[in-house]
N, C-alpha and C positions, 0 to 999 in steps of 0.2 A: 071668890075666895079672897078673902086680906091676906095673903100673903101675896098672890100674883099681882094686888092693885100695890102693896108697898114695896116690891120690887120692881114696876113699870113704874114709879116716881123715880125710882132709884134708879132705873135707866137712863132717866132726863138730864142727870150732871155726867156722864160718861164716856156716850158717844161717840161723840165728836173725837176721840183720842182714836178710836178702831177704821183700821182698812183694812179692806180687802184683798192685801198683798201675803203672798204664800208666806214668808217668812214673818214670825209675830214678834213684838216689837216684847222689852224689858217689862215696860210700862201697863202692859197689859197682863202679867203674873199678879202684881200689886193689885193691880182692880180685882182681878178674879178673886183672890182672899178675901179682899172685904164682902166681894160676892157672897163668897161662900160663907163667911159669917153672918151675915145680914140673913139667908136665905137659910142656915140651921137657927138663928136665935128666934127667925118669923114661926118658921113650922114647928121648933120645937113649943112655942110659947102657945102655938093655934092647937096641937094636940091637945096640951095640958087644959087648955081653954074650954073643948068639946070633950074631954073624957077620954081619949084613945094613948092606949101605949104603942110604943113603936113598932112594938112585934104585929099589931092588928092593923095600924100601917103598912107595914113591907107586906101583909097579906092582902090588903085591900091592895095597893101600890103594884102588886106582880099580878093581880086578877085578871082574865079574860077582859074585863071590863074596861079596865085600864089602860088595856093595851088597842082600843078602839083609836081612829083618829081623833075624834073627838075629845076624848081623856088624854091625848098625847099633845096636843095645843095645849090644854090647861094647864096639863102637868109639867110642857117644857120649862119653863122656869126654874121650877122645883130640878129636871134632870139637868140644865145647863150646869149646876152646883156640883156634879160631879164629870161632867164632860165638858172641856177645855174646849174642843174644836164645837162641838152644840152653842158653847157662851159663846164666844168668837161671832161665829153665825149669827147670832140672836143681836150682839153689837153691834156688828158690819149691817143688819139688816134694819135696825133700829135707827142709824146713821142717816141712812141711806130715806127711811120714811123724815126725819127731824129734814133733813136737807129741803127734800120735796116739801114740805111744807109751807119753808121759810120760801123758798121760789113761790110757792101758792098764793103767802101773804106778801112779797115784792109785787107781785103781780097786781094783787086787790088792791093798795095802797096808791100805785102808782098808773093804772093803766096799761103796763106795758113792761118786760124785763128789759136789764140794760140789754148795752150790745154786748159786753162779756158774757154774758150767762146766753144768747140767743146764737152766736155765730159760734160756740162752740170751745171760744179761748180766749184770754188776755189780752187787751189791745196794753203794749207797753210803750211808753214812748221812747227815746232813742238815749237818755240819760236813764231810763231805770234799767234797758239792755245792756250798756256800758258798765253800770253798778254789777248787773248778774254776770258779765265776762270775768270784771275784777274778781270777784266774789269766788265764781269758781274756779279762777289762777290760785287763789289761796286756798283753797280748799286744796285743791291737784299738790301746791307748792308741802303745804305744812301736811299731807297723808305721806307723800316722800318721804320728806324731814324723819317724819314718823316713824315709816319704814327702815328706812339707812338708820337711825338709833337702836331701833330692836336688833336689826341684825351686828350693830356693836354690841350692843349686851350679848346677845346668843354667842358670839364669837369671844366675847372676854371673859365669859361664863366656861367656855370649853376651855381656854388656854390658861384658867387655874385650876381645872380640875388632876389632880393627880393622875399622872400615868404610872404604871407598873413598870419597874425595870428589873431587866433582867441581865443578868452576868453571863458571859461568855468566857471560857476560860479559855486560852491561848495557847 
């Protein structure tokens, strides 16, 4: 189907941006829209192409048939367009083959992967360790900073707000 081969193109600039971490990042709303356009302007354009209106779509689409494994690989593509956690998946899992690959062709190139990729993690050496301590002092220093500002605004925010007063008579 031209629509799932110009959507797995369109997988190939993306990837790399998705993890696998519970909480999803800004950045990944943005992609899914252009998803979602890219993936209504293919199938709308492939309908019009073959002859079908949408109504005989959503009947073929909700069919017994459809709902096989088989037609459910096909069609993921097309349902990621309306399910966030499905895209998600289908990115993270996309990532995940592109990675594998690129180790595939280090390997055929070279004979052999480094030792970062083989032992498991980073050999750093003791100035780029020093660099990451720095790094994350400022990070820790300026989230503070940070924090102690908000909670000036939130507190000079409360002590213009009008209070009600009330009279007691004597």
């Amino acid at each position: 189907m031209c629509i799932c081969v110009c959507v797995l193109v369109w997988f190939g600039f993306f990837p790399t941006v998705f993890d696998d971490e519970e909480e999803s990042k800004l950045s990944y709303t943005e992609i899914y829209q252009e998803y979602q356009a890219l993936v209504e302007k293919l199938l709308e354009d492939y309908l019009k192409e073959v002859g079908i209106n949408e109504e005989k779509f959503q009947e073929a689409f909700s069919s017994p048939l459809a709902k096989t494994h088989t037609s459910q690989a096909i069609l993921q593509t097309v349902l990621a367009a309306e399910d966030f956690r499905l895209f998600k998946k289908m990115m993270v899992q996309k990532n995940i083959e592109m990675q594998l690959q690129a180790i595939r062709i280090i390997k055929e190139r070279n004979g052999v992967l480094p030792d970062c990729l083989t032992e498991g993690s980073d050999v750093f050496s003791e100035i780029e360790q020093e660099e990451m301590k720095i790094l994350r002092e400022v990070l820790r220093k300026s989230k503070e900073e940070y924090e102690i500002e908000q909670e000036r605004k939130r507190t000079e925010e409360v002590s213009i707000l009008p209070f009600p007063m009330s009279y007691v008579d004597d």
